[in-house]
Structures are given as structure tokens and as C-alpha cells.
N, C-alpha and C positions, 0 to 999 in steps of 0.2 A: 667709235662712240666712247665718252668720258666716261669712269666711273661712275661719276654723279648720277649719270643719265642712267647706266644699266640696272643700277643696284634695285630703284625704282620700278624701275620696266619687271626687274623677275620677281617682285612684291605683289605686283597687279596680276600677273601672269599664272603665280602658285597660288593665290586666291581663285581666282577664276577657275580652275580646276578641280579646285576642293569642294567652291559648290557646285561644280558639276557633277561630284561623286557621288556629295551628298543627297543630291537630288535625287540619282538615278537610284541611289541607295535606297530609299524614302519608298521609293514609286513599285521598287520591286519586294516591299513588306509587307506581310497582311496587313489589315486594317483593324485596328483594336487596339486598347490601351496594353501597355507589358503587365508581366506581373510585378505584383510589390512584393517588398522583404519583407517575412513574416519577422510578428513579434514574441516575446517571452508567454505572455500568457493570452494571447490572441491568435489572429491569422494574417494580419494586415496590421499598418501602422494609425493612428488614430486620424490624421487630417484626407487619405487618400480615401478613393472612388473606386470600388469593384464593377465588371462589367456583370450586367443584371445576366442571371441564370436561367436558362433557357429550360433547363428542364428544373422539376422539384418531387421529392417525395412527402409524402403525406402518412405519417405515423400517427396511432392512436392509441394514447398508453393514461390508462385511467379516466380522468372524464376530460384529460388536453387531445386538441386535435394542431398538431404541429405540422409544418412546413418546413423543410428544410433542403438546400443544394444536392442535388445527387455527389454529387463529385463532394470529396472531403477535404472543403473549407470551411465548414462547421463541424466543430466536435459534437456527435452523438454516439454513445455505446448504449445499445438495447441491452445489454448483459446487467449494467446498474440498474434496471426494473425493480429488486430487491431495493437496492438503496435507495430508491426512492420511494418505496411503497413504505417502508418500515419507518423514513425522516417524516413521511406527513403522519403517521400513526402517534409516534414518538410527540410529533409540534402538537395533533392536537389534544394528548393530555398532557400538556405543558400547559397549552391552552385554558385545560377545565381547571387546572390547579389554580392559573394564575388569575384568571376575572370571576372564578367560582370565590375568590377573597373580594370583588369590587362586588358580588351579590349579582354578579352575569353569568347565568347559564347558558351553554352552545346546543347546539341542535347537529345532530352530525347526521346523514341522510343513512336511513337505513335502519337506527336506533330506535328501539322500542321507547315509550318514554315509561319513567317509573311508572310501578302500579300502587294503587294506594293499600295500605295495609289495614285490614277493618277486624276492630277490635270491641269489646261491650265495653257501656263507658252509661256508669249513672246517671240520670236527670238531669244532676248539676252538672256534671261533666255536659253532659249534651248540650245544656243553655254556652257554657263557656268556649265547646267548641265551635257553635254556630254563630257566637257573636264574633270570634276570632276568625272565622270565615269571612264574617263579613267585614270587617276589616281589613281582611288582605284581599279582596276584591275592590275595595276603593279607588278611584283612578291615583292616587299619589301613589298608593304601594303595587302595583300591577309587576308582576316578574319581571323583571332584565333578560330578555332572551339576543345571543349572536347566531346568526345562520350563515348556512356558505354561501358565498359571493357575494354578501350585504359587508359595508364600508359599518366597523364598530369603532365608534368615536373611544372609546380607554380598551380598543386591544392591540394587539402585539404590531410591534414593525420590525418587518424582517426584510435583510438583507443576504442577498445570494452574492456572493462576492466576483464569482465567473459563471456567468450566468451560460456562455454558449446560444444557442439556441432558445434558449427561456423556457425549455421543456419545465423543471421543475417548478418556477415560480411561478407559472402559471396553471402548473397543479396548484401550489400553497390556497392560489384565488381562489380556483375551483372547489378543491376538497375540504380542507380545515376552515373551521370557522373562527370569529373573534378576531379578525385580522383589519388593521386601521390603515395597512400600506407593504408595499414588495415592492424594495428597490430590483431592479434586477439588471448588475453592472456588468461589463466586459469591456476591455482596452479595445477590442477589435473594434472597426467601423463595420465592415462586413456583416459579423455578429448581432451587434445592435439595432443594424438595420432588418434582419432576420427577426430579433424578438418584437420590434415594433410590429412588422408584420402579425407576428403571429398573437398580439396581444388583441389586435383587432379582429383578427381570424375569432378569437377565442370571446371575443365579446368580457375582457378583463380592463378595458384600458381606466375604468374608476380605483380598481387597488392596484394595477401591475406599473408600474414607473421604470420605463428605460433608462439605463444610465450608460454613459462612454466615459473610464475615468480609468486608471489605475486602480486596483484593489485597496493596496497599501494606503494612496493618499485619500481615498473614500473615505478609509475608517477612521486616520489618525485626524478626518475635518471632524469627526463626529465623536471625538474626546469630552467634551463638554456635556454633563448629566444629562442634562434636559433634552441634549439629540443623538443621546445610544439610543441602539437597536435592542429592541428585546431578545431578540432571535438571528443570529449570524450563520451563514450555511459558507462552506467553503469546501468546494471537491476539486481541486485543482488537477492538472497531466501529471503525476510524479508528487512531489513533497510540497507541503506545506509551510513548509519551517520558515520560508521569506514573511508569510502574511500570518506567526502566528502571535506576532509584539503587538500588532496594531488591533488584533482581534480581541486582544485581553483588554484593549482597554475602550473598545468601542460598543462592549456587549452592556447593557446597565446591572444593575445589584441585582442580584440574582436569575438574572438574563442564562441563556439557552445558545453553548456554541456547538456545532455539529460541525467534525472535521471529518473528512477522509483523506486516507495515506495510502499510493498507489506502489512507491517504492520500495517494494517489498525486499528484493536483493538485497538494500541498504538494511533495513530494519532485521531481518531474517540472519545476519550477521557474516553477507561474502564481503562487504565492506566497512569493517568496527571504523575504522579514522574519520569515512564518510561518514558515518553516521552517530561519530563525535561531533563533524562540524556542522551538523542540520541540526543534531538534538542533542546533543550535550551530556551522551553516555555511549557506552561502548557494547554494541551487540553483538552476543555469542551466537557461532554455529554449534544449534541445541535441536533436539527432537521436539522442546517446548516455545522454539523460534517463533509462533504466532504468538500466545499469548504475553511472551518477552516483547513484541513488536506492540502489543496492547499498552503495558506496562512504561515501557521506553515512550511511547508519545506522551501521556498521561504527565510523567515527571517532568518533560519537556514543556507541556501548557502549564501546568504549575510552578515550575521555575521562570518562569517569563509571567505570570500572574504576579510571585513574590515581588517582582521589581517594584509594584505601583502599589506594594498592604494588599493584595488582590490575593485567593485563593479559589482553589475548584473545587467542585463536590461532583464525582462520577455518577451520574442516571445508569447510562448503559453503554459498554463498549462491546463492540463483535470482531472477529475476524469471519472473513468470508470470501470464495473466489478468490481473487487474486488482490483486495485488499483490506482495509482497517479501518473500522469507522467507531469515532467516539462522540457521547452525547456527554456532556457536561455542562454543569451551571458554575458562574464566578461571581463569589461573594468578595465584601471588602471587611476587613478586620484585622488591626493588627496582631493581637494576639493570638488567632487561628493561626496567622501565618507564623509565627514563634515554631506551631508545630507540626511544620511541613517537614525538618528536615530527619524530623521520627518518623515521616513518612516511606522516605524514601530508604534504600537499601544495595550495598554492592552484592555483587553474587559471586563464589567461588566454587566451579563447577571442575569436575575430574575430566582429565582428559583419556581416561582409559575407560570407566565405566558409568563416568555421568550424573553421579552423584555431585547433588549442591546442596548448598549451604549458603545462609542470608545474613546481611551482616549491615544491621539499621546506621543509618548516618548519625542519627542523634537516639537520645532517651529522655523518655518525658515519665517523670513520677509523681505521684502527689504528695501535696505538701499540706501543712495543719492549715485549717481558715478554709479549706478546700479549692488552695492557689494548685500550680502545676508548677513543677521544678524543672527545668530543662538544662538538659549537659548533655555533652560528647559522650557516643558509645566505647567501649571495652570491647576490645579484638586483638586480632583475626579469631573467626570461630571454628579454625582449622590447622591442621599439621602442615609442615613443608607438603608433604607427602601423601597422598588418598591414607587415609585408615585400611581401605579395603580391598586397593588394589598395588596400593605404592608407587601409582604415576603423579606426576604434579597438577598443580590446579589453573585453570584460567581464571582471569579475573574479570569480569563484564560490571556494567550497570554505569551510576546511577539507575533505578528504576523502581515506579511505584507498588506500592507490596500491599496497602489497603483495599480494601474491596473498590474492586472496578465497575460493582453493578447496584444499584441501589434495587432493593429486591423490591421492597414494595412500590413501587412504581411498573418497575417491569411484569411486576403483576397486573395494575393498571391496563397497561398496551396489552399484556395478554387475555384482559377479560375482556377488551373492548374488540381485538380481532377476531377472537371467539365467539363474541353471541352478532360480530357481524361479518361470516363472513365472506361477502357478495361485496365488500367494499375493495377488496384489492385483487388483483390477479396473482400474487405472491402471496395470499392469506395464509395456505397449507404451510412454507417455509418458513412464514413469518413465526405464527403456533409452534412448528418444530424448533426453531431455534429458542426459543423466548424458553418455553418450555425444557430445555436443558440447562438452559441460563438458570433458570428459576430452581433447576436441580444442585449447583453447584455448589461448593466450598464456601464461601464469598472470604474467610478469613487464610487460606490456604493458597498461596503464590506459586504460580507453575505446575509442573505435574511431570512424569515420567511415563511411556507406551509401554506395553505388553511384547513388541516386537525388541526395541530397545534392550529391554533386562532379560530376552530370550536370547537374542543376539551376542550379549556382551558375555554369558557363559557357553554359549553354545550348546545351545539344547532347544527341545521342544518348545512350542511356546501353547504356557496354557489357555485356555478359554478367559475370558471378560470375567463373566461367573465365577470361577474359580478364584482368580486374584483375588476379585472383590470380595468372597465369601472367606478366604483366607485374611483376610485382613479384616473384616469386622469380628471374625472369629478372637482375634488376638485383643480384640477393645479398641478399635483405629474406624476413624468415620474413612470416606472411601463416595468417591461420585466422579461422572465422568466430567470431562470439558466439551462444551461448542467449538473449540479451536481444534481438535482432534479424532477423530473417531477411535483409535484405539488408546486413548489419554487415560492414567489413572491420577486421579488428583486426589491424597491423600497426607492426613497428617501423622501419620508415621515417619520414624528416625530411617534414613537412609540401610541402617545395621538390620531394624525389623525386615525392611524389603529385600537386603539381600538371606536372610534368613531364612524367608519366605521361598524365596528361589532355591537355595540352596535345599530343604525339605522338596520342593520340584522336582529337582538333578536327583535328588535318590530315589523317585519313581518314576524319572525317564531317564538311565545313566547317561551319561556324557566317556565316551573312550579318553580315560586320562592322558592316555601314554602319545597322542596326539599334541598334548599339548604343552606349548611351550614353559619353561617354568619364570620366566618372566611376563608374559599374560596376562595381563588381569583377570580371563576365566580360570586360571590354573591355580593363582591367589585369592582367589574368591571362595572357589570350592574346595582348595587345601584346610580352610574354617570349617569345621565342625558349628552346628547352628545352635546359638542357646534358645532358641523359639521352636516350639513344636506346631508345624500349620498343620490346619484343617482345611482341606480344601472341599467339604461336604458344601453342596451348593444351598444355599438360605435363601427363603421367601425375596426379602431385603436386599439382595446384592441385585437384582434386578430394578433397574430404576422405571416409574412409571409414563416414561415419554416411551422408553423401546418394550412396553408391555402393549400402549396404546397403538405402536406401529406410524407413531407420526417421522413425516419427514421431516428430519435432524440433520442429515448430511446429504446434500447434492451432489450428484453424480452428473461430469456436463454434459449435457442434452446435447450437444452437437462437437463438430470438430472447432478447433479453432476459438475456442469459449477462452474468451478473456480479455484484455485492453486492447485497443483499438490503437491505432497509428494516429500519433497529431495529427492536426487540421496540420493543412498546408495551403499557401495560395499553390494553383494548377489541378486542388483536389485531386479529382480521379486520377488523372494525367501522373500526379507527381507518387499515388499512392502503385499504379500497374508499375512506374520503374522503379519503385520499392521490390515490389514483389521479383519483380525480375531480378535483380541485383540478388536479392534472396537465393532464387534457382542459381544464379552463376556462381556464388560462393558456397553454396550445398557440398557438404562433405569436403573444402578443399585442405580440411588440416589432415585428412584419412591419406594415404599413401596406396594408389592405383597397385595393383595387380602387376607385376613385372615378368618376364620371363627369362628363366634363368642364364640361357643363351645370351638373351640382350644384354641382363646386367652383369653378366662376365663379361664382355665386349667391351659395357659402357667402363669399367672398372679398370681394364687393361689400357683407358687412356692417361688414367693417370699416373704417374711416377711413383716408385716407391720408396720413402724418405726413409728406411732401414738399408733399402742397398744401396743409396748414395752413403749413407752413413758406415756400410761395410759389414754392417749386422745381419742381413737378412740372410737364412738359414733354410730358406724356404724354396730356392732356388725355381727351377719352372712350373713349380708348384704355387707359386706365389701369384695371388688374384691382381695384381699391379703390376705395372709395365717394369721391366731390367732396362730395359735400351740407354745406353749410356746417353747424355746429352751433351752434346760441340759445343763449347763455349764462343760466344759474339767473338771475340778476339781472334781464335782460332779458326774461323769462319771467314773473314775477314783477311784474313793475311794467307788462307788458301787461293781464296777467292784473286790476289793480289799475287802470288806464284804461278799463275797460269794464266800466263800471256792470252793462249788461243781462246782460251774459255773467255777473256776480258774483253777481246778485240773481235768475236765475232759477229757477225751482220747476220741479222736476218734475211730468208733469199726474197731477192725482189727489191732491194732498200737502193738498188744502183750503183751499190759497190762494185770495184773491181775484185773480181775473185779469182781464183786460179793457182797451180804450184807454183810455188815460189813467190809468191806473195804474201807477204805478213798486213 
């Protein structure tokens, strides 16, 4: 046969076999679409088809009743119940603030409504007040009332930027009132198909609007005044920092952004460079790492506000669990923004006993005409060297050093949680934290623990009470943090607290002679203190949230309390070989248990590179093998001097064998 002809023939030949593979291939696979490849802030890519879920659970958290895949290809964490109880608390007096200016009052379910206050009022008085009565019963002047789940033509539109499952935004519907619309977006297909569901379920589909789009490209369509969002929500798996350009500019003037930060590691300071390139400051590993973590986002949304004349005003920020949630509003102004960079401040913390120092980026003074002057700050506000212990300093920050909580607001949320509180299943937590919030510093940045300055000289550590009453003894205010339970946040100089300690250590000794004379406890308490503490416990050092016994700090109710494992497509499936993989690498950096026998043995297989070298002294004492090693060479040209050895047969090969035969 020609070339021509064969070449041909084995073209037809190796096709025909291939779909014969494929076939049988095809015939012997379940039957079902594969999975898709998850995406960045979803579960699925936008144009594909998930196969419908066979089973579903049904959660009821506030007045939503949700749907969702057993298997985890929707993201839900019940742990965020706080967060979500405390963002509709938070929206709706945003709410009362914002249309209580358009002359629209909300009706919140549960709320008593005002009572009227009745007072004696003259004759005249009387004519005047009942014709003013009648008057505002007129049908033109009748109240403006918003209630929940009624569509208010001038109230708020808010945007959920990863909506997941649409738990939240369809609380927004249900709970808060004055609401004109709830985008509620997610890249995933899967997802979206989930919140349609469950908007229907939920009897919301007149305020709740699914969307399938990217976060980012959402907001930056909704640039243009007239279609920002009052109210922007974004809780994303991990960091925010990709979606927080386009949220500065798509919230309107004086608009409402709620962010949470999940990466705590980052922000907490086990990686400063990361958490250069997410937020554009360097986090220290501090005992005051939450409230640095508050601060570090804070300066991150307002430097990305400055870009566009935009600045922030902080309502309320928390730590809590395992992450950071801040409420903020963004005004535009360009002179406000002139004095953001007095806002902000580097920090130079000791690396021996922890003491910091703040050190403003700018300074703003006034000026005649009642203008503000602004120039560069004067520094460092410190020595090469600690004052107080004589190790060097770290350098952290950018971060914001203004108050983080606008107090009377959060007075707000806390009167409205209080006289209602059958509105949330988190109300007790909500009270306790709000209420220590309300107790705080608001002008005092950071704070140092009791275990810390016990720790760093080695000594006792005194009671709460004590500190505190030793420090308002001295003339220094003194109040705990919500980021902390043993937090003293105080504005006393770093010298008065070690003082303070130092009067401690002379009525609980510290054994000197233990201790090293380069130490920072050995240099601490080599000082003699020029402050005399009283550590007599005062009325006033007891603050009255832990007089009331309200809970302040959570203790977690079960194991395992904390963030949840991504959506994955394969859900359940892909989270059990999670878990698995988990048990198989449990403990594998710990080194098992050996026995001494074995690892003499194992040890005696190695060589020992002192007696090749002709040093070892150690003789058959030595845990390493002596046995000389035969060089390839010398092995080889044995092996090549012995004829009988090179030429023997194995018996049975048919060789002739016998004496005299080579």
C-alpha cells in the first residue's frame, strides 16, 4: 500500500477510536452537570447553572425567614447575629435623623409613641393652642409617617454589596423603616438565585431588588449624585480594601457606610507589609491590636475619601469576635479635608515595655479672622532609646487618633435598644457594649492592660479598682475599652503609669537579684518613683456598666465560635475534606515520641563528618557510624581483580562447570 493511501487510512482509524473512548467514557459518568470554578467574592461564575439543591435549611433570625443550601455554597455564619442586629439598630437612627429633617417620622414596631406632656396654660394660651390644633389636623398638614415594609418615596436606598444569601437585606425590609429600596447584589449566580428565592419566601420583593454584578462595578455605575446610595453595607470573607474606592464615592453627602473587616491577623499586626498593601499603614504587634485595628481602617476610608474632597465622620466603631465593624458618614468639603492629615498620627511603641507615643502628621492652629493654619508637625516625640527601659522603639501607623465614636448618637441606639428590648435577640450584648462605648475616653487613642504592666516588671498584678483609683488619685481620668476587658485607657504620661507600678512592686517585692540588669523590669524598677500612688479604692473607679452587671464581654457559648469556611461549589462535600485534611495535618510540626534505642540505631546510619575529617575524639562513643567508606573506584577495580568473582554463573544458567574450568 502507497503512502498516500496509509497515511489516510490511520487518520480514520485513530478517530474512530477516540470516539469510541469517549463514549464509553461519557456512559460510565454519573449523570449531572461538574462543578464550576468558584469565584473571588461569590461561589460560581456569573453566566453558569447550579444543579437545584435537594435538600435546604430554614433559619429564622429576626423577623427573616431564610432558605438556604445545606451543603456550603452559600455563605451564612450565625455568629454575625450581633452584626446584624446592632447594623439595623445603627440604619434605623440614621434613619430618624435623616427624614426626621424631610418632616418624616418612622414608626419602629415595639416603640411606645411620645406622650404628651400637659402643662397649665391661660385662657389665651388655651384659644392659641386649640386653634394650632386645628390647624395641624388639616388634611395638608397631617404627619409624615414611614413604617416597616411600606416603600417611603424620600427614604433611604441602601445597598448590600455581597449580599450572600439576602439574610440581611431582607431584614433592612422587614425591620427598619423609611426605606425607598435594597439593592441586594452578589457576583455569584447561585447566590442570587437564593435571594430571589428567599425575597419571595419573605413577601419583600416591592423594596428587596436582586442584583448579579460585581460589587466594585455596581458602585462606581452609581457615581453620579442623583443615583448614590444613602446607605452602603459591605461584609465581605477577609478584607475590604478592593471595594473601599468605589464605596467612598457611591455613598451620597452625608450618606451611611458600614464596613466589616474579617482579617484580623493582618490588622492585629502578624503581617505590617500586608497590611501596608490593603490599608496603607503598618500594624503593630500591641496588647492594643483591636483598637489599632479600629483605627488603621478608619484612616484607610479617609484616605481614599480625600482623593475625591470627600471626608468621614465616625458614628460608631466596635471590635468584636473575631472581627471590626465601622459605621461612618462621608461628607464632601474641601477644606474639612485640608484637616485630615492633623487627623491622623504615626505611633512609636517600645519594644521592651510598651509604652507609646503619637506623633500627628500635620498641625492645625488658628489663625486671626478665625481662618486655621495648617503645617507639618515637629518630631519625633521620642529618644533613640525607651526613657524607661532603654530598648528601641517600633514605628507603626498611619492611623486615626480622633474619636472613633460619636457619643451622642450612640446614645441614640442605646436608648432605643433599651426601652425596646424584644426587638433583637442580641439586645442584652447590644446595651453592654454600647454602654461601655458610652463610658469611654473618646479623646484618648489606645490603651495599655493590667496583665501587660504586671507582666513587664514581674510582679503581682493589681485589681482593675486599684489602677483606676491610683490614677484618678493622681488627677488622670481613667475608663475601660470595649476592645478589651482588662484595657486601661488613660490619659496619663507613660512615666506616671510606670510610677504607679513601681509604688505596686514596693508592696508586692519583685526578687531583684533574679533579675537581669539589661531588662526592662530591672530598669524600671532601678527608678525610684517621683509619684506617690494611692491605691485606696474610690466610689468612681468603678464604672457603671460593671456596677449594673450588664454584659460587656462575651464569653463563646460553644466551641468552634468564629468565621466560617468560604462558600465553595461541592459545599458540604468540599467543606468534610476540609475538615479531614485538618485531622491529617494536626500536630504535624510536633515531633512524635522516639525511643531511645531506635534513634541510636537511626543515627548509627549516618556517617560521621568529624572522622572522615580525622577529628572525631569520640571514638565508639560516638552516636554516628566510624565505618570507613570504599571509594566507587576502588570498588570497581576489586570487583575487576577477581576473575572468579566476575565469571561466576549462577547454578542452573547451563553453564559448564567443573575443576578446571575457568
Amino acid at each position: 500500500m502507497s503512502r498516500a493511501r496509509i497515511v489516510p487510512w490511520l487518520n480514520l482509524t485513530l478517530r474512530s477510536a477516540r470516539g469510541l473512548c469517549r463514549t464509553r467514557f461519557m456512559e460510565e459518568q454519573p449523570q449531572g452537570p461538574a462543578n464550576p470554578t468558584p469565584m473571588e467574592n461569590g461561589t460560581v461564575p456569573c453566566g453558569e447553572k447550579c444543579p437545584p439543591e435537594a435538600q435546604e435549611t430554614t433559619v429564622i433570625e429576626g423577623a427573616a425567614k431564610i432558605a438556604f443550601p445545606s451543603a456550603n455554597e452559600v455563605f451564612y455564619n450565625p455568629v454575625q447575629e450581633f452584626n446584624r442586629d446592632l447594623t439595623c439598630a445603627v440604619i434605623t437612627e440614621f434613619a430618624r435623623i435623616q427624614l426626621g429633617a424631610k418632616g418624616i417620622q418612622i414608626k419602629v414596631p415595639g416603640e411606645k409613641e411620645a406622650q404628651k406632656v400637659v402643662v397649665d396654660l391661660s385662657e389665651q394660651e388655651e384659644d392659641k393652642a386649640e386653634l394650632k390644633e386645628c390647624a395641624d389636623l388639616a388634611p395638608g398638614n397631617q404627619p409624615r409617617t414611614a413604617a416597616v415594609g411600606e416603600i417611603c418615596e424620600e427614604g433611604l436606598r441602601v445597598l448590600e454589596g455581597l449580599a450572600a444569601s439576602g439574610l440581611r437585606s431582607i431584614r433592612f425590609a422587614r425591620e427598619v423603616p423609611g426605606l425607598r429600596l435594597v439593592v441586594a447584589n452578589d457576583a455569584s449566580a447561585r447566590a442570587v438565585d437564593l435571594i430571589r428565592h428567599n425575597v419571595q419566601l419573605n413577601e419583600v420583593a416591592h423594596l428587596v431588588q436582586p442584583s448579579q454584578a460585581d460589587a466594585r462595578m455596581l458602585m462606581y455605575q452609581h457615581q453620579r449624585v442623583s443615583d448614590r446610595f444613602e446607605v452602603i453595607d459591605l461584609d465581605p470573607y477577609g478584607s475590604p480594601a478592593p471595594f473601599l474606592d468605589a464605596a467612598v464615592q457611591a455613598v451620597s453627602e452625608g450618606g451611611l457606610l458600614c464596613i466589616t473587616c474579617t482579617d484580623m491577623a493582618v490588622l492585629a499586626g502578624n503581617s505590617g507589609e500586608t497590611c501596608y498593601s490593603k490599608y496603607g499603614a503598618m500594624a503593630l504587634k500591641s496588647r492594643a491590636c483591636h483598637e489599632m485595628a479600629l483605627r488603621i481602617v478608619l484612616h484607610s476610608l479617609d484616605l481614599r475619601a480625600n482623593c475625591y474632597q470627600r471626608y468621614i465622620v465616625p458614628l460608631l466603631s466596635i471590635s468584636a469576635d473575631f472581627y471590626v465593624r465601622v459605621f461612618v458618614r462621608v461628607f464632601t468639603g474641601q477644606a474639612k479635608v485640608k484637616a485630615s492629615a492633623s487627623k491622623q498620627a504615626l505611633v512609636f511603641q517600645c519594644v521592651g515595655c510598651g509604652a507609646f507615643h503619637l506623633q500627628r502628621l500635620g498641625k492645625a492652629t488658628g489663625a486671626s479672622g478665625g481662618r486655621v493654619k495648617f503645617s507639618a508637625a515637629c518630631g519625633p516625640p521620642v529618644t533613640p532609646k525607651c526613657e524607661h527601659c532603654g530598648q528601641r522603639h517600633q514605628l507603626g501607623g498611619p492611623l486615626w487618633v480622633e474619636p472613633i465614636h460619636d457619643l451622642d448618637f450612640v446614645g441614640h441606639v442605646l436608648e432605643a435598644v433599651s426601652t425596646n428590648p424584644c426587638r433583637f435577640h442580641t439586645s442584652e450584648r447590644i446595651r453592654g457594649v454600647l454602654s461601655v462605648i458610652t463610658e469611654e475616653l473618646p479623646d484618648v487613642p489606645l490603651y495599655y492592660t493590667l496583665d501587660q504592666l504586671s507582666s513587664t516588671i514581674h510582679c503581682s498584678t493589681p485589681s482593675l479598682l486599684q489602677l483606676r483609683s491610683a490614677l484618678l488619685h493622681a488627677g488622670f481620668r481613667v475608663s475601660l475599652s470595649h476592645a478589651c476587658k482588662n484595657a486601661v485607657k488613660t490619659d496619663a504620661p507613660a512615666s506616671a503609669i510606670w510610677d504607679i507600678m513601681r509604688c505596686w512592686e514596693k508592696e508586692c517585692p519583685v526578687k531583684r537579684e533574679r533579675l537581669s540588669e539589661t531588662s526592662p523590669a530591672f530598669r524600671i524598677l532601678n527608678v525610684e518613683p517621683r509619684l506617690q500612688a494611692n491605691f485606696t479604692i474610690r466610689d468612681d473607679a468603678n464604672p457603671s456598666s460593671r456596677q449594673r452587671g450588664l454584659k460587656r464581654f462575651q464569653v463563646n457559648p460553644k466551641a468552634n465560635w468564629g468565621p466560617r469556611p468560604r462558600a465553595r461549589p461541592g459545599g458540604k462535600a468540599a467543606g468534610e475534606a476540609m475538615e479531614n485534611r485538618r485531622r491529617l495535618l494536626q500536630n504535624k510540626r510536633k515531633e512524635l515520641a522516639e525511643d531511645p534505642a531506635q534513634r541510636a540505631a537511626r543515627l548509627k546510619t549516618f556517617p560521621c563528618k568529624r572522622f572522615k575529617e580525622g577529628t572525631c575524639q569520640r571514638g565508639d562513643q560516638c552516636c554516628y557510624s566510624h565505618r570507613p567508606l570504599i571509594p566507587e573506584t576502588t570498588a570497581d577495580a576489586a570487583r575487576t581483580d577477581c576473575p572468579q568473582t566476575h565469571n561466576q554463573n549462577p547454578p542452573g544458567s547451563g553453564a559448564i562447570t567443573g575443576p578446571g574450568v575457568d
